[in-house]
N, C-alpha and C positions, 0 to 999 in steps of 0.2 A: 485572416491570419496571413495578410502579405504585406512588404514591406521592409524596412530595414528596422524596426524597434518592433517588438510585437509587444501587446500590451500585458499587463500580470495579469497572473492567473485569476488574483482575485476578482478584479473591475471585470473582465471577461463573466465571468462564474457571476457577479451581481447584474449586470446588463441581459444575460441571458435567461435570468430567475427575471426581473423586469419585464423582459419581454415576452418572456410567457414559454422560450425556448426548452426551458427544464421546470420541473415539479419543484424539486427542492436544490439545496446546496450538494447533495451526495449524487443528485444525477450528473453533474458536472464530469465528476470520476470519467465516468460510463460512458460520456460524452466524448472523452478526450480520447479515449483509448478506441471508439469507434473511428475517431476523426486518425488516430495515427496507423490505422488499418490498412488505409487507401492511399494516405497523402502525407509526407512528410512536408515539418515543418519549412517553408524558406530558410535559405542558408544566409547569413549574416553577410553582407559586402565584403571581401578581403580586405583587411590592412590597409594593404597596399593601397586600393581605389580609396580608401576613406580617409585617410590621416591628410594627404595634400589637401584635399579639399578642404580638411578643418585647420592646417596650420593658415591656407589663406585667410582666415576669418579672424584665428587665435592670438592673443596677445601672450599665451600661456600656455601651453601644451604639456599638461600632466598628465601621464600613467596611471590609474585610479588602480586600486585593489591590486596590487604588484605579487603578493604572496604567492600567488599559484605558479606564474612563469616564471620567478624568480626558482623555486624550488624544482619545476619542472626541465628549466634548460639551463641551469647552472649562472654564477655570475660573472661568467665571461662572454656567453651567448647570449646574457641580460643586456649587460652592456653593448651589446652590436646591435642587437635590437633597437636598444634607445637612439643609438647613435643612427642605425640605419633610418628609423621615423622623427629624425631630429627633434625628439623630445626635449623639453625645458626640464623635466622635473619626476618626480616621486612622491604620489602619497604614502608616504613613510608614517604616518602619525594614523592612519587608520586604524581602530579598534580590532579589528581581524586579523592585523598583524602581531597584535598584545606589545606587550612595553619592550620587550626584546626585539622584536621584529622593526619598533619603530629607532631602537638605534641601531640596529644593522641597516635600513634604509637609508636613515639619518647619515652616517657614515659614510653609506654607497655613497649618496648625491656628493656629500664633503670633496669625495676622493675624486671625483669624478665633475665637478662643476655643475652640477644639477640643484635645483633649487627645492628643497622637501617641502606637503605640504603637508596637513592634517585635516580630516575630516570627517561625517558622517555621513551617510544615504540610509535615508529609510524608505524600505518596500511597503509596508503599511502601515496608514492610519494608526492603529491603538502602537504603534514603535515612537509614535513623535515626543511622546510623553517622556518614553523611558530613555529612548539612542540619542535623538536629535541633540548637536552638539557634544555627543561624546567624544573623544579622542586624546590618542597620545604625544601630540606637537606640542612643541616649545614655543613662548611666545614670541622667541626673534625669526621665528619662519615665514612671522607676515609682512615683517620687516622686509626681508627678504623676499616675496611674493609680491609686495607692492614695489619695491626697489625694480624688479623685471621689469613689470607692468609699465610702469616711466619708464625705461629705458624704451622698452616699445612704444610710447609715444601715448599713453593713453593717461588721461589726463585723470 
C-alpha cells in the first residue's frame, strides 16, 4: 500500500483471495479495517510536486472530474487553481457532471480559453460494457483537443 497510485480495491481484494491471504471476498472488509488500526494510508504527492512534473511530459493538461472542486471552492478559486497548475483544459463532458454540468464546464473553458473535453473512466471490469464511451462532449471538442496537441508539436 505505498506509493503514489494505490491500487483498487477490487484487484487488491482478488490478489489477496489468489494468494491465499483471505478465505473469501468478505474477509477483505475485516482486512482493511485491521490494516487502518495501525497504519494510515500514504498520502497522495501534493499538487504542487506533481503537476510540473507531468506538464514536462504533457501535450495536454486536463483537469479530469472537475465537479467536486468546482463546487467545493467556488469558480473564482477554480479558476486560480487552473491558472495556478497551468492547466490546458476541463473535462466538462464527463457523465458525473450530467448534461448541465457539461455546459456549465463547457462554458467555463469558453470563457476562460480552456479547451473542454469529454470522457469516461471505468473502475471495473463488468462497467466496460455499460460506461465505456459514455459522455456529454460535443463533437467539435476533439477538434479542438487535436488543434492543442499540433500546436504543441505532436504529430
Amino acid at each position: 500500500m505505498q506509493g503514489e497510485v494505490r491500487f483498487p480495491n477490487y484487484a487488491l481484494r482478488e490478489l489477496f483471495l489468489c494468494r491465499g491471504v483471505i478465505k473469501s471476498a468478505g474477509d477483505y472488509v475485516k482486512l482493511l479495517e485491521k490494516f487502518m488500526q495501525t497504519v494510515d494510508f500514504p498520502p497522495y504527492p501534493p499538487a504542487v510536486e506533481v503537476l510540473p512534473l507531468i506538464a514536462q511530459r504533457a501535450k495536454l493538461l486536463v483537469l479530469a472530474h472537475p465537479q467536486r472542486l468546482f463546487m467545493d471552492i467556488g469558480e473564482k478559486e477554480f479558476l486560480r487553481f487552473i491558472r495556478k497548475y497551468e492547466l490546458d483544459g476541463v473535462e466538462a463532458g464527463h457523465p458525473g457532471n450530467g448534461r448541465d454540468g457539461a455546459v456549465l464546464y463547457a462554458r467555463f473553458c469558453e470563457n476562460h480559453g480552456l479547451t473542454p473535453t469529454a470522457g469516461t473512466d471505468c473502475h471495473f471490469p463488468h462497467e466496460y460494457a455499460v460506461k465505456l464511451g459514455e459522455h456529454y462532449g460535443k463533437p467539435e471538442w476533439i477538434d479542438a483537443v487535436m488543434a492543442r496537441l499540433a500546436d504543441a508539436g505532436t504529430p
